[in-house]
N, C-alpha and C positions, 0 to 999 in steps of 0.2 A: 410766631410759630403757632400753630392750629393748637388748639385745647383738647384733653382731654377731659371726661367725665364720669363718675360713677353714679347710674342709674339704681343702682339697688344692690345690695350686697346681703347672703343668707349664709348661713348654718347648718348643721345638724347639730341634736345635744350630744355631745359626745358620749360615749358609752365605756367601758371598763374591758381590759381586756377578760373573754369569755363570758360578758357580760350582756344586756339586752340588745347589741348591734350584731353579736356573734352569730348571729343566723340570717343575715342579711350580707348576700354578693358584694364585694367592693364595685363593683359596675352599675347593678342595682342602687346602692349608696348614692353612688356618683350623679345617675341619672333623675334621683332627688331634689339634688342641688341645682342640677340646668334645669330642671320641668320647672324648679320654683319661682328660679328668677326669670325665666323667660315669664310666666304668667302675673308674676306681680310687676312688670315692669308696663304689660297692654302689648309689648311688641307683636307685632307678626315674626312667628318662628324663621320664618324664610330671609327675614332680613339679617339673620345673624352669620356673617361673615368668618368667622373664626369660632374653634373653644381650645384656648390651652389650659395644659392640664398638669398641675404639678404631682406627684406621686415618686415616691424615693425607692422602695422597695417593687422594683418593676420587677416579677414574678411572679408564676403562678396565675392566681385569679388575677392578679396585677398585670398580666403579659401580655403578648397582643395590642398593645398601643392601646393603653387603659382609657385615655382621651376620646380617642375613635370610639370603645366601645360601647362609654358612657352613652354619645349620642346616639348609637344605634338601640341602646337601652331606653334614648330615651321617648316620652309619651308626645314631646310636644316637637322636640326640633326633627327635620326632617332629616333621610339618609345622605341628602345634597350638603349638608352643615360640614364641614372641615375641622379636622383637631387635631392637635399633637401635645406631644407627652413629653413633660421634662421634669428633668433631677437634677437640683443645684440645693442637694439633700435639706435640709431644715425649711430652710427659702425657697423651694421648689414653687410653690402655690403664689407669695409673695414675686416669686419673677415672675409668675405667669401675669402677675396685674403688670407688672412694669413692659413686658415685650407685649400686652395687651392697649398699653398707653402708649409704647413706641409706636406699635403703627396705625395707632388713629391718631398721632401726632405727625404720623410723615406721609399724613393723608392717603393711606393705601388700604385704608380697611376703614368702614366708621360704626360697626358692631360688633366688637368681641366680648366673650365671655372667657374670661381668668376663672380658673375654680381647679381643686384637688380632693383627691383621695386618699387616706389612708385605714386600710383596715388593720390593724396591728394583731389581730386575732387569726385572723386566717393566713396570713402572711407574715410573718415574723418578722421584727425589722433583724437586715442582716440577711437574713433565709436566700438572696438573692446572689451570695458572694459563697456564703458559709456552706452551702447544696453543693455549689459546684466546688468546693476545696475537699469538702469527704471524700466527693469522686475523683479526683485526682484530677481535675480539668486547669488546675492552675489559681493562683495569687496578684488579687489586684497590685498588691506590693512589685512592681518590676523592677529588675536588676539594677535600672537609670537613677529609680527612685530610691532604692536602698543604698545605691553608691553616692546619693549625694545628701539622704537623712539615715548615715548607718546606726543602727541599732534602735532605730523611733520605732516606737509603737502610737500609731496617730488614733485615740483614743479619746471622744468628750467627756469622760469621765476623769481622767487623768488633767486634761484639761481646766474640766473646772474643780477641779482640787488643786492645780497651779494658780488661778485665780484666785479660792478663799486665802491660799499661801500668800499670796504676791501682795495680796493685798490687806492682808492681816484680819481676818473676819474670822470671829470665834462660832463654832457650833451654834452656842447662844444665841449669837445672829441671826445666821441661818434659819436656825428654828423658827424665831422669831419673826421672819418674812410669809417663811410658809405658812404658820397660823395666820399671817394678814388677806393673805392669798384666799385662804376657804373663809376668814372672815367675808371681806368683798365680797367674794362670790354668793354667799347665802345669801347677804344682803340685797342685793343684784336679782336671787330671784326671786328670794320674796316679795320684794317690790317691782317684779315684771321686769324688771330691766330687760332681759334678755326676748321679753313675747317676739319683739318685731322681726327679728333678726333671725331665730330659730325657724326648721323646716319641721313639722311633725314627722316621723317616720312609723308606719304599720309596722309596728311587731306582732310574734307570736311568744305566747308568755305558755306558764302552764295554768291558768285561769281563764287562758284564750286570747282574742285579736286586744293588743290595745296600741297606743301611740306613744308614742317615746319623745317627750319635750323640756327634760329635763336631765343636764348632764349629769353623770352620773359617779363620776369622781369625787364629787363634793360630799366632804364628812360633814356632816350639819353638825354631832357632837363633838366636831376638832378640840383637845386642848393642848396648854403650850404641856403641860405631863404629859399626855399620849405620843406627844410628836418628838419631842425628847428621848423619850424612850426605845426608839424607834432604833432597829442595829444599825451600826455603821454599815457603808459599803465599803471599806478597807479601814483594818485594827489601827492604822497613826491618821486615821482621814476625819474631816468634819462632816462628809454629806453623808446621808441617808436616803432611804426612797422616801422619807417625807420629805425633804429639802430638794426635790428631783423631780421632771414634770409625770405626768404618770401616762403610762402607758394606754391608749388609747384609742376607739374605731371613731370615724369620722368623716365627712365630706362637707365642702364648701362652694359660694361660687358668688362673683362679684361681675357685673355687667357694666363694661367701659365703652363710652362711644362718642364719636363727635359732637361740634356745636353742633353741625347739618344735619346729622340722624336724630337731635334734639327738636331740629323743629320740622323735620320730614315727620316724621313717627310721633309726634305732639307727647315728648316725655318728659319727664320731672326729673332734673338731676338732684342728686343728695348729696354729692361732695366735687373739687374741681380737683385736679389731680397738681399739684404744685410744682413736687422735687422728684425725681428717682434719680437714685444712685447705689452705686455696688463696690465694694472695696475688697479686696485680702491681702492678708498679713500673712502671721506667724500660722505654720500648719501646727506645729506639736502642740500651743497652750491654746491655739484652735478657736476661742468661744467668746474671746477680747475682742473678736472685730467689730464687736457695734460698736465700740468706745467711735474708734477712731471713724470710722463711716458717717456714725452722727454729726462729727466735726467736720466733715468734707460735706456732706449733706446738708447744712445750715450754714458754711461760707457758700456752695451754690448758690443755695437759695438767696443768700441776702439776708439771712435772719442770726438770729439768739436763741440761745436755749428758752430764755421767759418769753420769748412771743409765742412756743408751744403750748397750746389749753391742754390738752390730754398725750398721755405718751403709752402705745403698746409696746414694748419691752417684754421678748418671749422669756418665760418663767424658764429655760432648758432644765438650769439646776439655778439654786438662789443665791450663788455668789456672782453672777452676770448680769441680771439687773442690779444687784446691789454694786457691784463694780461699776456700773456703768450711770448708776445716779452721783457714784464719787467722783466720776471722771468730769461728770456733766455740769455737778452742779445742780442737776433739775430739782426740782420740788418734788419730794417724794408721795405727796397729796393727788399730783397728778397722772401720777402711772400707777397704770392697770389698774383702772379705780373700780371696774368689776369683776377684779381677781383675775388670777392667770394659769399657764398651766401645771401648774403644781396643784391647786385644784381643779381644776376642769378638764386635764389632760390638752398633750399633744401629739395630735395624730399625723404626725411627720408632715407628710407631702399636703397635708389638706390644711396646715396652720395657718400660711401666709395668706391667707383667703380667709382663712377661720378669724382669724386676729383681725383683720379689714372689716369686715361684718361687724363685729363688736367695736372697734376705734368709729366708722361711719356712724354705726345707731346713737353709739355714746355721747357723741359731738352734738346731735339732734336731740336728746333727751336731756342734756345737760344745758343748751345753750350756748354751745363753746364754739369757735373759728377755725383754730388749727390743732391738728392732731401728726405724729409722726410716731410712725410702727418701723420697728426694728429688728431683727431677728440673726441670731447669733447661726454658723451652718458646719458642719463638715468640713475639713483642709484649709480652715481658717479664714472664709467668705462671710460678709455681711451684707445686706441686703439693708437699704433706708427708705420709706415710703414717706412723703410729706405731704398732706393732704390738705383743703377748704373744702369747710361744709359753704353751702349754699341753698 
């Protein structure tokens, strides 16, 4: 079977909601992420076959086929470039690399760009469902679906308060991860971790133009009493919004393409693409799917949990990776070794891409082999990435 490749994978630093991305278009955003990787790759724009585009809250500035609009936004790829837009809500960005490795694995494209958006500022997540129920336009909940989950309320929140339950995990825990989380991450940037990977973005501040290269969730003064402290999001519940990824503006974009467009285009691959797989389970506790994904993803493959060097494991809230290191077994030394998003934020539809960017650099900065990015989603979907650096 034909090989897929990852030529280069970027970023934006993420920003806060209202925060320094909040004046910058999700389109605009977006078309950051493809100008970037199209130019640190050397490609000719014209060679690039595809852009899909994960993005969850398709509304508003998100409407219009946000994929499409990026490339018309953008500086480098021409109006001829092709894209589409999808929502497989958390994993949205993360499919888009996978149907970006399907078809330059079923030889019918050997250029695409995977990459996502999310502005959680300008677009509310929800805003896309929740507009149209004020007006009376109706409930994604249909009659089919309520007659065969009566009285669910399909909620990731509830969710993963079923997991810290299920799985017996005190507050203390909890807490406990999330200070590891901003630890990491400071870490990370205080020692560059993140230069390669990040796209600067022009803002406008009230000092004037500057560039945004630093994500901006990260509490640098974290302690485990500050986070502690922090209220519950429900009186018998252990999470908080510090134990919770934080809300966040963002864009991504990761460049997948054949052996032949490797040695047409004389490019440098930085990972080989190994596994993808996709799973769902249970819709109501919803956010357990990586457990089992991982497991079907690793008998694919052929491997163990200890042949993985590094593991991205999305932060959603922090009894999910910690659930999913107990399921696993892994070493918890090697996930998210440069924090996740409970510091850095998750900007829905741009994570899966967002996370890839950071698992690729990490693997090259570290020296490590194999990396496998994971990401919990919506109506109980997971999403498994299994990557070689090269």
């Amino acid at each position: 079977m034909p090989t897929a490749y990852i030529v280069d994978a970027v970023r934006t630093a993420g920003g806060k909601r209202g925060g320094r991305l909040a004046g910058v278009h999700p389109v605009d955003l977006l078309a950051k992420s493809l100008d970037a990787v199209v130019e640190r790759s050397g490609i000719d724009p014209k060679a690039v076959d595809d852009v899909v585009t994960g993005c969850v809250s398709q509304a508003g500035e998100q409407a219009g086929q946000v994929g499409r609009m990026g490339v018309l936004a953008s500086k480098l790829l021409p109006q001829s470039t092709p894209a589409v837009s999808i929502d497989r809500q958390c994993g949205s960005s993360q499919q888009a690399i996978q149907f970006a490795a399907q078809a330059v694995m079923s030889g019918t494209q050997d250029v695409v760009i995977a990459s996502g958006v999310e502005s959680m500022t300008r677009v509310p997540m929800g805003s896309n469902m929740t507009l149209h129920m004020k007006e009376g336009l109706g409930n994604y909940m249909s009659p089919g679906v309520m007659e065969k989950y009566p009285g669910v309320q399909f909620s990731q929140f509830m969710g993963a308060q079923m997991i810290a339950d299920k799985h017996d995990f005190s507050k203390d825990q909890l807490d406990s991860f999330a200070l590891g989380s901003h630890a990491k991450a400071i870490k990370a940037t205080e020692t560059g971790a993140f230069e390669k990977e990040i796209v600067p973005v022009e803002i406008e501040t009230p000092d004037g133009e500057e560039m945004h290269t630093v994500d901006e969730g990260i509490r640098f003064d974290a302690t485990l009493e500050g986070i502690a402290g922090v209220k519950l999001l429900a009186p018998d519940g252990k999470i908080t919004a510090a134990s919770a990824s934080q809300i966040c503006d963002g864009s991504s974009a990761v460049m997948v393409v054949s052996e032949e467009a490797l040695k047409r285009h004389g490019l440098t691959p930085m990972a080989r693409i190994h596994n993808l797989t996709v799973t769902a389970g249970d819709p109501v506790i919803m956010l357990e799917e990586p457990l089992f994904a991982t497991d079907r993803a690793l008998e694919r493959a052929g491997m163990k949990i200890d042949d993985i060097d590094l593991f991205e494991v999305n932060e959603a809230f922090a009894p999910v990776p910690l659930a999913w290191l107990k399921h696993t077994g892994a070493d918890p030394d090697r996930l998210n070794v440069h924090g996740g998003a409970i510091a850095l934020g998750h900007p829905l539809g741009a994570s899966g891409t967002k996370l890839m960017a950071t698992l690729v650099h990490a693997l090259h900065r570290h020296d490590k082999k194999y990396g496998l990015q994971t990401m919990c989603e919506g109506g109980g979907v997971a999403n498994v990435t299994i990557i070689e650096r090269v």
